[in-house]
C-alpha positions as CSV (number, residue, x, y, z in Angstrom):
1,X,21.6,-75.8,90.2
2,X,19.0,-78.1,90.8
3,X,18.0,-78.2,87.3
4,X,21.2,-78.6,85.8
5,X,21.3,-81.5,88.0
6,X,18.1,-83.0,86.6
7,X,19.0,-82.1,82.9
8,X,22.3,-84.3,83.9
9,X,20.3,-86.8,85.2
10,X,18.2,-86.8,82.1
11,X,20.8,-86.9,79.2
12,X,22.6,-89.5,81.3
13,X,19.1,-91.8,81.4
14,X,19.0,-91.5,77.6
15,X,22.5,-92.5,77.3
16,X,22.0,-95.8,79.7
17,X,18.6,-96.4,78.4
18,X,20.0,-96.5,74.5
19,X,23.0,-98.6,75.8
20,X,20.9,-101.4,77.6
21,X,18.6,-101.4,74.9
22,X,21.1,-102.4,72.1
23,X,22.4,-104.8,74.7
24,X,18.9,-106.5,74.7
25,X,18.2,-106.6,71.0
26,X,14.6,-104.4,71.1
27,X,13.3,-106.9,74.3
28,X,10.4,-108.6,73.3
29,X,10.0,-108.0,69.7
30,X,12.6,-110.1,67.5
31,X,11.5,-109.0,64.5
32,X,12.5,-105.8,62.2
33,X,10.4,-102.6,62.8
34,X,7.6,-102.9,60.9
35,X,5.0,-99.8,61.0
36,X,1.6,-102.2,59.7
37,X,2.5,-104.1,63.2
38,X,-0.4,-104.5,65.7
39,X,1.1,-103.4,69.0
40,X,-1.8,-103.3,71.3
41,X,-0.7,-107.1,72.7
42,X,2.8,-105.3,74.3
43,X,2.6,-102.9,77.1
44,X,4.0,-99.5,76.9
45,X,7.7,-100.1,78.9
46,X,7.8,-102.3,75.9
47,X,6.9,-100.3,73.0
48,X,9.0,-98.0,74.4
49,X,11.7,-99.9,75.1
50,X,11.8,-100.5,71.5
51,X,11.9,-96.5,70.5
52,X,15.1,-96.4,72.1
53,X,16.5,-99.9,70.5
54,X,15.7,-98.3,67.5
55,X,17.2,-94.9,68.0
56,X,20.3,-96.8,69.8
57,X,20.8,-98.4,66.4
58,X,20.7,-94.9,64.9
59,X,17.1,-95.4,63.4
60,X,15.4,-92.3,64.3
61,X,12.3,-92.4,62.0
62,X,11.3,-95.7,63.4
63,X,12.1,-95.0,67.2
64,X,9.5,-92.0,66.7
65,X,6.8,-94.3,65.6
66,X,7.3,-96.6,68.4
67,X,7.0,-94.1,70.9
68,X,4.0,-92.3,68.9
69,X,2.6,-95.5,69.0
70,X,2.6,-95.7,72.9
71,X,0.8,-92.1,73.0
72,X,-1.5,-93.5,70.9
73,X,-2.1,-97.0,73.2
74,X,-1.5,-95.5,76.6
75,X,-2.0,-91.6,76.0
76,X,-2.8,-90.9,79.9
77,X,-0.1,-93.4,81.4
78,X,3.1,-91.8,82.8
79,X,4.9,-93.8,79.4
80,X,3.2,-91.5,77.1
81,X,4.8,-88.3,78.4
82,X,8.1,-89.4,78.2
83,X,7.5,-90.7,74.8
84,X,6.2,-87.9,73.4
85,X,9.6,-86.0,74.4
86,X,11.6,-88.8,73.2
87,X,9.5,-88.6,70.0
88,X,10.6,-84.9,69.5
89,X,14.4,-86.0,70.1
90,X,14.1,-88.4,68.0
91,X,12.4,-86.9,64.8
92,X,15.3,-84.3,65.8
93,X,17.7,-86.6,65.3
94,X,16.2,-87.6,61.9
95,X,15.9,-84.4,61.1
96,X,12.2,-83.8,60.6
97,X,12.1,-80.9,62.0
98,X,8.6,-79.8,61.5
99,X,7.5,-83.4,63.3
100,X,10.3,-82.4,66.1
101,X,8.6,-79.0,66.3
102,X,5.5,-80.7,66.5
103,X,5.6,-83.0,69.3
104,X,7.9,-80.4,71.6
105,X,4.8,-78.1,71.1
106,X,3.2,-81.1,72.2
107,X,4.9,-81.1,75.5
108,X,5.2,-78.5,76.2
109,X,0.9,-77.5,75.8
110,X,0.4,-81.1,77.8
111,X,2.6,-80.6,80.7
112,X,4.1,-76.8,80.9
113,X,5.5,-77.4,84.3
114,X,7.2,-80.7,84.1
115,X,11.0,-80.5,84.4
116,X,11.7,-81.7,81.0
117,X,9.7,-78.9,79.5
118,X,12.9,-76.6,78.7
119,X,14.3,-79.4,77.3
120,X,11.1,-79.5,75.0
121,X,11.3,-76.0,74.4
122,X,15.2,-76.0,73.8
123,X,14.3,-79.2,70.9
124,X,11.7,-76.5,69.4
125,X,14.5,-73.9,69.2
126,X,16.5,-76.1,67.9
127,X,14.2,-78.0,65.0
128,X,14.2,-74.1,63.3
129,X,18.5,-73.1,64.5
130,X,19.8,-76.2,62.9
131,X,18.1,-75.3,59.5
132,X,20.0,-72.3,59.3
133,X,23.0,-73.0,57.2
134,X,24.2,-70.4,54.8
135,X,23.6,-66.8,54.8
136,X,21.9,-67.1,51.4
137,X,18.9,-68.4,52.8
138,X,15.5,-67.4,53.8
139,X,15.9,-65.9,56.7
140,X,12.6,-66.5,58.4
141,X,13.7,-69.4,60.0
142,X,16.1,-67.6,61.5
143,X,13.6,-65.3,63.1
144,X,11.5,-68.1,64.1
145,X,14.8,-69.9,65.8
146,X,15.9,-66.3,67.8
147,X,11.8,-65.9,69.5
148,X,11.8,-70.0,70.2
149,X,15.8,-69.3,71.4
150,X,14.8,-66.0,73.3
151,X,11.2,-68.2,75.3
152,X,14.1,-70.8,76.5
153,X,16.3,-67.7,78.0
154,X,13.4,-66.1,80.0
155,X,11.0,-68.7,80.8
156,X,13.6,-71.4,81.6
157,X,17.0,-69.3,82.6
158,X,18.3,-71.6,85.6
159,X,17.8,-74.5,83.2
160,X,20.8,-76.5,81.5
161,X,19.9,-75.0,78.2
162,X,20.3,-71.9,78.8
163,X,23.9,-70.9,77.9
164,X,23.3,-72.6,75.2
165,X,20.7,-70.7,74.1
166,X,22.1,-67.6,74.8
167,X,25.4,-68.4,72.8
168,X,23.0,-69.8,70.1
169,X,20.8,-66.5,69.7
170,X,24.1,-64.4,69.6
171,X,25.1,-66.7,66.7
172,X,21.2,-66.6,64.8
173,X,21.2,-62.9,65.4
174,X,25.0,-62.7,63.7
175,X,23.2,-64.3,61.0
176,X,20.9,-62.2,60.3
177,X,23.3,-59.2,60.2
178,X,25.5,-60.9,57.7
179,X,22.6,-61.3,55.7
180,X,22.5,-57.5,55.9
181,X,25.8,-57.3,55.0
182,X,25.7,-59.2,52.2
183,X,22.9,-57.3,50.6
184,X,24.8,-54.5,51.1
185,X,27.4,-55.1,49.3
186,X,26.0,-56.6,46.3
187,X,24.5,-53.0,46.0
188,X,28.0,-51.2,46.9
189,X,29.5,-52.9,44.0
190,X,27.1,-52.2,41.8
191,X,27.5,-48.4,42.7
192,X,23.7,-48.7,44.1
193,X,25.3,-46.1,47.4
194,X,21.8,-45.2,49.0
195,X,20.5,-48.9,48.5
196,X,23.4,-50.1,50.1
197,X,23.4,-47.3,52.9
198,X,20.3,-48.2,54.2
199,X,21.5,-51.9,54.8
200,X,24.9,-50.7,56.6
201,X,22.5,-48.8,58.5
202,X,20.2,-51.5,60.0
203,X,23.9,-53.3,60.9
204,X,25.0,-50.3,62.9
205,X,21.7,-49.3,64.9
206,X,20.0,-52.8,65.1
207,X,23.0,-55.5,64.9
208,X,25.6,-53.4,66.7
209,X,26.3,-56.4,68.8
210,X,27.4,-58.9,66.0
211,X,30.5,-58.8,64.8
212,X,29.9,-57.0,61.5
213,X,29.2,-53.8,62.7
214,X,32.6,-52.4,62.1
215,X,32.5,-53.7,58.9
216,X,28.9,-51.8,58.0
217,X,30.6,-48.8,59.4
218,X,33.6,-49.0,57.0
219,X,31.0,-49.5,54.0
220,X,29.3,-46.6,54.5
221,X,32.7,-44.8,54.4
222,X,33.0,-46.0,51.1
223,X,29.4,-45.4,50.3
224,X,29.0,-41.5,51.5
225,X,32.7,-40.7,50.3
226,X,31.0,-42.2,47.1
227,X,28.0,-39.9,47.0
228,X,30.1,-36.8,48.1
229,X,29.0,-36.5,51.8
230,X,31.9,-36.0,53.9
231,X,30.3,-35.3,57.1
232,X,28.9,-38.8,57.6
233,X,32.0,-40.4,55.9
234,X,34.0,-38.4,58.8
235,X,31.4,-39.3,61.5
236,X,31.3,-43.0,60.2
237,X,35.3,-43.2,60.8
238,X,35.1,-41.5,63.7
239,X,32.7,-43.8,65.4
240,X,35.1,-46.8,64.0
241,X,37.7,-45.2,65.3
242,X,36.2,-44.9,68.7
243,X,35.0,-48.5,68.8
244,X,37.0,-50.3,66.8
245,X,41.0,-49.0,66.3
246,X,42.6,-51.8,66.5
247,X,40.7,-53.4,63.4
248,X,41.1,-53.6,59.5
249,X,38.2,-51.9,59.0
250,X,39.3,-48.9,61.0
251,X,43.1,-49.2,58.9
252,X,40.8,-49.4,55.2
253,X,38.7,-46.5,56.3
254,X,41.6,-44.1,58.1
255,X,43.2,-44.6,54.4
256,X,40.3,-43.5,52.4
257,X,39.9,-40.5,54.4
258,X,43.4,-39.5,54.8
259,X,43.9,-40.2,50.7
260,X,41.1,-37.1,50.5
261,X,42.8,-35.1,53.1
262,X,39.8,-35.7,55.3
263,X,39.9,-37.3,59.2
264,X,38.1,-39.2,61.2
265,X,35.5,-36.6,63.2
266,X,32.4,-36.2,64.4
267,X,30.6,-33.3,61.7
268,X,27.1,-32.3,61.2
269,X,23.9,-33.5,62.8
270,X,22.7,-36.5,61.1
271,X,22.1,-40.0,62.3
272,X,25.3,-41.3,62.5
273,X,26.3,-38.4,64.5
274,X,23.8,-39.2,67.4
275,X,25.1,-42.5,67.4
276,X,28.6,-41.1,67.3
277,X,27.7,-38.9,71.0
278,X,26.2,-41.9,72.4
279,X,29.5,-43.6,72.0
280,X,31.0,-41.3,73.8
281,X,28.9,-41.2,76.6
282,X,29.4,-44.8,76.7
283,X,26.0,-45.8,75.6
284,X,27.2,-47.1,72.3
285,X,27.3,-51.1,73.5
């Protein structure tokens, strides 16, 4: 609880801070940020006081070089850590994420116990979750967001970020099983069954969490039935039957095994069938 208070605390300083300082007009400088300016004649409350003028007037890229710039003047003053987490916000909010990634890391090497290091941490996460925007993509950033997601669970787990994180990694590792998913079908369509197997496959035993699972179970209904092996088309159903009856998927793929005078059953000894008894042991989820 205590550091939920102080993450309150914190967001509700940023929000105050950037409100007094569009109130003041960027304090003692009058004139538009300029990045050739000689700062060394203002103290670092004032350089930074300008960072969050500049971010308060949704300037992001030049709120980071004033508050780089008072690392630079005052690196061992009190100033300098908070503006190097300010510069990650900020550079987040400008989306430059590598820079955001950069100065979090920052943070959190310089001071790894203060209290706003799960918020630098959480930033980090975010700099590689917030570049993951259509399934298409690479997905390595998506790997790199789920291990940056996963250190802010377990190193920071009574922190305010937390939940967030945790609802976040669910959605990055949904992600990556719809990427699955939509390989596999590509190669179901084009009649490419053991192809598009093994992708059903890595759905079912390493994404069988996510939502698509009784999708990829359905698919390789479709697949086996397609390829003449009835046991694991049987076992498939069954385990979508077990799991998931009430869904479409269960309807499409009681259909297609009905149609061929075939039911949903456990038959053989194959992989799908071990998954199929751990189900029913209740080990499945």
């Amino acid at each position: 609880m205590s550091g939920m208070r102080a993450g309150a605390r914190w967001i509700s300083a940023i929000l105050l801070v950037l409100l007094l300082a569009a109130c003041s007009g960027g304090g003692p400088f009058r004139q538009a940020a300029d990045r050739t300016q000689n700062l060394e004649g203002y103290t670092a409350e004032q350089i930074f006081e300008r960072g969050e003028y500049e971010l308060s007037q949704n300037r992001p890229d030049d709120a980071a070089w004033y508050f780089s710039e008072v690392e630079r003047l005052y690196p061992y003053s009190d100033w300098a850590k908070r503006a190097l987490i300010m510069q990650a916000f900020a550079f987040h909010s400008g989306k430059d994420y590598p820079e955001s990634r950069s100065a979090a890391q920052r943070f959190i090497d310089f001071y790894p116990t203060d209290e706003d290091a799960a918020y630098a941490q959480y930033l980090l996460a975010l700099s590689y979750y917030d570049q993951i925007d259509e399934v298409g993509r690479d997905q390595g950033l998506t790997f790199q967001a789920l291990q940056a997601l996963r250190t802010v669970i377990e190193v920071y787990p009574d922190s305010e970020y937390a939940t967030s994180a945790i609802l976040k990694f669910d959605l990055a590792f949904n992600h990556l099983a719809a990427k699955e998913m939509e390989i596999g079908r590509y190669y179901l369509r084009r009649q490419h069954y053991s192809a598009a197997i093994n992708r059903f496959r890595v759905v079912v035993e390493d994404f069988q969490t996510t939502t698509h699972t009784a999708e990829a179970l359905h698919r390789l209904v479709e697949a086996y039935l397609s390829l003449g092996l009835v046991n694991e088309a049987q076992t498939a159903g069954a385990i979508l039957g077990h799991n998931y009856r009430s869904s479409e998927w269960y309807e499409a793929s009681y259909k297609l095994l009905t149609a061929r005078g075939l039911e949903a059953r456990d038959l053989g000894n194959n992989w799908l069938s071990q998954i199929y008894r751990q189900s029913i042991k209740g080990q499945w989820l």
